[in-house]
N, C-alpha and C positions, 0 to 999 in steps of 0.2 A: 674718609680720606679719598682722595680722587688717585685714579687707574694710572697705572704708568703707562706714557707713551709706547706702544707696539710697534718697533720697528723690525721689518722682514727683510736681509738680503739674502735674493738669489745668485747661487755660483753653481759654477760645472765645470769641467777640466778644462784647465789652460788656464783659468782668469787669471788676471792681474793679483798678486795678493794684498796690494795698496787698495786694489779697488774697492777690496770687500774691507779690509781692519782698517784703513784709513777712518771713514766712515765710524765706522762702528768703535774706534777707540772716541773717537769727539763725543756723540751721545752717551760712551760711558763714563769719561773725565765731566761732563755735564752733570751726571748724575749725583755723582760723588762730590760735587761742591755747592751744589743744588741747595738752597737755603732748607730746614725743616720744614715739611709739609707739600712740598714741591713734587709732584708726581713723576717725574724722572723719567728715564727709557730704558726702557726692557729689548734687547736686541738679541733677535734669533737669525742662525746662517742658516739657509733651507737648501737641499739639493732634490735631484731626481730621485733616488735612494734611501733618504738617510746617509750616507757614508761618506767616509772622506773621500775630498777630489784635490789633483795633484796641482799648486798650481803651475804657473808661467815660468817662476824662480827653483818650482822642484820642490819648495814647502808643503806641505801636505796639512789641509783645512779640515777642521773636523765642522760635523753640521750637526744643528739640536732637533730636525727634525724632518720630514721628506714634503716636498712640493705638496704634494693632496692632504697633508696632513695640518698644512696653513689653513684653517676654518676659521669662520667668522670675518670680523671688521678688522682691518688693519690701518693703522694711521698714515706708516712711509712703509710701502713699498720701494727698494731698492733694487736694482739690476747690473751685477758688474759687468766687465768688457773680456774679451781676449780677441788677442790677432795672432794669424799666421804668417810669417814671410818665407815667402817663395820666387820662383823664378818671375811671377806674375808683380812681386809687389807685397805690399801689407794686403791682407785682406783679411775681414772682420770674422768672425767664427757665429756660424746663426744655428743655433741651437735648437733644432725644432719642438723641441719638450719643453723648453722654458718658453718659447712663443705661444705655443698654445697656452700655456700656464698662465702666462701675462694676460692675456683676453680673459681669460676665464675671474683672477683673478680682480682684474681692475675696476670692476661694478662695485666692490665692499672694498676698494680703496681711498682714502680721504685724499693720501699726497704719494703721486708716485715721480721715483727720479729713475736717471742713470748715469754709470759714472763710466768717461773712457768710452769704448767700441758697445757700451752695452745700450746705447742709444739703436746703432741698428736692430737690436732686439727689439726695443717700443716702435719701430718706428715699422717692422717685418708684422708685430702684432696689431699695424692701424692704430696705435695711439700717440703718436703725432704728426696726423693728419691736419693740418690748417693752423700748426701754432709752428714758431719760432724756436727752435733746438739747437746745439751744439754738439762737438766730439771732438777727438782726439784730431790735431793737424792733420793727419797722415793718413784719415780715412772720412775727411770730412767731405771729400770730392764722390769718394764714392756713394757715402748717404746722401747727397741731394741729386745724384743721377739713379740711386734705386728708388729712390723715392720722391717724385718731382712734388709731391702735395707738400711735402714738410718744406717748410724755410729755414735752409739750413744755413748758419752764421758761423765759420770757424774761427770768428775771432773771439771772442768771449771766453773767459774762464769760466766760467756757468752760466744759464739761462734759466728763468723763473716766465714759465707761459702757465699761469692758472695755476692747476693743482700739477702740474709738469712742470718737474725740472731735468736740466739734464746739465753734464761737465763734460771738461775737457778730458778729464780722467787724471788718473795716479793720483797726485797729487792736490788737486783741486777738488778731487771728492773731499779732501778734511775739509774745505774753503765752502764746498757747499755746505754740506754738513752744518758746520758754523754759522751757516747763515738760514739754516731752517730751527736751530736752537736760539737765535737772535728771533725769529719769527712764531714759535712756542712760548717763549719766555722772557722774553726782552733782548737788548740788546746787553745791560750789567749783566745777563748768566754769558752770555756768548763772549763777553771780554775775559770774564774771570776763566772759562775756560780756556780761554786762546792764553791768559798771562801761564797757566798750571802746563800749558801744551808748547808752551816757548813758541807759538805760534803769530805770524804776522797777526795782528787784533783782527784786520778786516781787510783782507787782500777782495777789492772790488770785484765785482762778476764781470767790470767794464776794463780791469786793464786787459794787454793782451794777452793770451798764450803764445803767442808765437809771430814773428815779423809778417807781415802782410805779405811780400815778395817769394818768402820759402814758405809758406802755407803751400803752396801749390807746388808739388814737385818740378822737377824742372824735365824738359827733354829737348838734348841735341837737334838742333835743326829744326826748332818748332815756332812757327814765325810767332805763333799769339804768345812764348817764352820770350823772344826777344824782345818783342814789343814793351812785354812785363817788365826789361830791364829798361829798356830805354824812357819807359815812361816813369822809372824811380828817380830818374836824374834830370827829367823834365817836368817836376811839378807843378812849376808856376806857367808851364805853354797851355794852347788850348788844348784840353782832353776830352772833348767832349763826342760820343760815338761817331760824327760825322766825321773829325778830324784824323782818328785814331782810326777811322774803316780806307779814307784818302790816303795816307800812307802809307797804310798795303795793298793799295790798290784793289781793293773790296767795294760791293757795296756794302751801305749800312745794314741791309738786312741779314745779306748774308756774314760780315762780318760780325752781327751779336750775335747771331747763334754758335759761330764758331769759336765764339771767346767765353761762354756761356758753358759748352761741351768744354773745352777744356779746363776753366777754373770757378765753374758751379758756381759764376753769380756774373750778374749783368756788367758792363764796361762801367759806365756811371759807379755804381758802385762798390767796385773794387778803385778806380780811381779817388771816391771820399775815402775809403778805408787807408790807401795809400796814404794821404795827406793828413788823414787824421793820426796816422803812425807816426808821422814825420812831425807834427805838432807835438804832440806826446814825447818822443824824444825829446824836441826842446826845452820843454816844460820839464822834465824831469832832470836834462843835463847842464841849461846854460839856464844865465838871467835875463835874457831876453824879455822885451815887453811885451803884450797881447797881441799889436798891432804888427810887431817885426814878424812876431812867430806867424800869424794869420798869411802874409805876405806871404815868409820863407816857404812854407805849407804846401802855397797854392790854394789856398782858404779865401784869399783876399782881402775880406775885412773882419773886424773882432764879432760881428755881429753871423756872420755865415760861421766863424771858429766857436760861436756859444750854442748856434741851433745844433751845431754838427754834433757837439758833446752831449749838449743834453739828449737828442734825439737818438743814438747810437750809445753813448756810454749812460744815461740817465745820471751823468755831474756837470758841474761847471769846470773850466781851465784849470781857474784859481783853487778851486778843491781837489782836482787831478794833482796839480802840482805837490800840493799842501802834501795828500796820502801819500806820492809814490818817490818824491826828489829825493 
């Protein structure tokens, strides 16, 4: 009989308590409807200690065993998130024991994720360096300025780079989750779970979390802020860095870098992101046809509106629509 799936997530005080059961309830509703013979997942919470940690909500998590006591091969490594708010802002909580623990661990790991803030842990321990990641809106600005190697995407509800995934958090860890049980065992266990979990079947990695324009906080007096507004209601003008540097009277060099510091990704493209938001709405709210929405967008034609999707969502329009209207 083949080994159940080993999955390991790490917590420490404050997490999220979605980050870690979220998670960890989908591989076991997996398990349990798991045809006979099916190797199923076996899922252990690990801490510093052994002992329970408190978490974010005041619940208190018990763990099945301590950090050094995780030996061997493990299939999904897991890392929850937690943040602090303060006078500063969100900020992510970097656990220096579970950092080291990540490195140490990740050579006898086959797949490892994060769910929420717990991205800046993989990303504190060098493992995602040079791939494409994701996290929580509200601290996704600050992991692509701690960390300029990673590419960091806050629009995704999860990211699949290789054996790295990573979420937006809370609640898109079950969505991951799901989608690494659709990649163990098909897509029929991944349904049957989602129908027993009352859960959307298959909420995409590609819609969004969060509106393109409040992804990025916002600040009084902040010209690259207003700009951010005035350019939601000008889609269809030219946005192209020369234009949008000419209007605030910048050059172009100096204005990407300071549109770059403040919303942790290039004018170009937060500009696609904008438009491709603004498609997406339509596709989801009116009947409009390929060629209006391309237009309304700022896309232009249906044929720039199909690279866009494929290329950033990995679907077509017409299947965007289908999943999410």
């Amino acid at each position: 009989m083949l080994q159940p799936h080993r999955v390991v997530i790490a917590a420490f005080p404050g997490v999220e308590l979605l980050d870690v059961t979220g998670p960890a309830e989908v591989f076991s509703v997996a398990t349990r409807v798991a045809d006979a013979g099916e190797p199923g997942y076996v899922v252990r919470i690990a801490t510093a200690d052994g002992g329970p940690v408190v978490t974010s909500s005041g619940v208190r998590l018990m763990a099945d065993l301590t950090l050094q006591e995780v030996d061997g091969y493990v299939d999904t490594l897991l890392v929850s998130g937690a943040v602090t708010v303060g006078q500063e802002g969100v900020e992510p909580v970097l656990d220096s024991g579970i950092i080291d623990w990540l490195r140490e661990a990740a050579p006898r790991t086959h797949r490892m994720g994060s769910i929420c803030a717990g991205a800046h842990l993989l990303a504190a321990a060098g493992l995602l360096d040079g791939v494409s990641a994701t996290t929580h809106w509200l601290t996704a600005a600050r992991l692509a300025a701690d960390h300029p190697r990673v590419a960091v995407d806050p629009d995704p509800i999860f990211i699949r780079a290789g054996r790295v995934w990573t979420c937006a958090g809370i609640t898109s860890g079950m969505d991951m989750a799901l989608a690494m049980v659709a990649e163990d065992h098909g897509q029929d266990l991944a349904l049957t779970t989602a129908r027993m979990m009352v859960m959307y079947v298959k909420r995409s990695g590609g819609q969004s979390q969060f509106s393109v324009p409040l992804a990025v906080p916002t600040a009084t007096g902040d010209r690259i802020d207003d700009l951010r507004v005035w350019l939601g209601e000008h889609l269809t003008d030219d946005l192209s860095a020369e234009a949008l540097a000419a209007r605030l009277h910048l050059s172009v060099r100096h204005f990407s870098r300071l549109f770059r510091q403040r919303t942790a990704t290039t004018p170009a493209a937060y500009v696609e992101s904008a438009r491709l938001e603004a498609a997406r709405r339509l596709l989801q709210e009116s009947d409009r046809s390929l060629p209006e929405i391309a237009a309304i967008s700022g896309l232009g034609s249906v044929e720039t509106l199909h690279r866009s999707f494929q290329r950033r969502l990995g679907t077509t329009p017409a299947e965007y629509r289908r999943r999410f209207r």
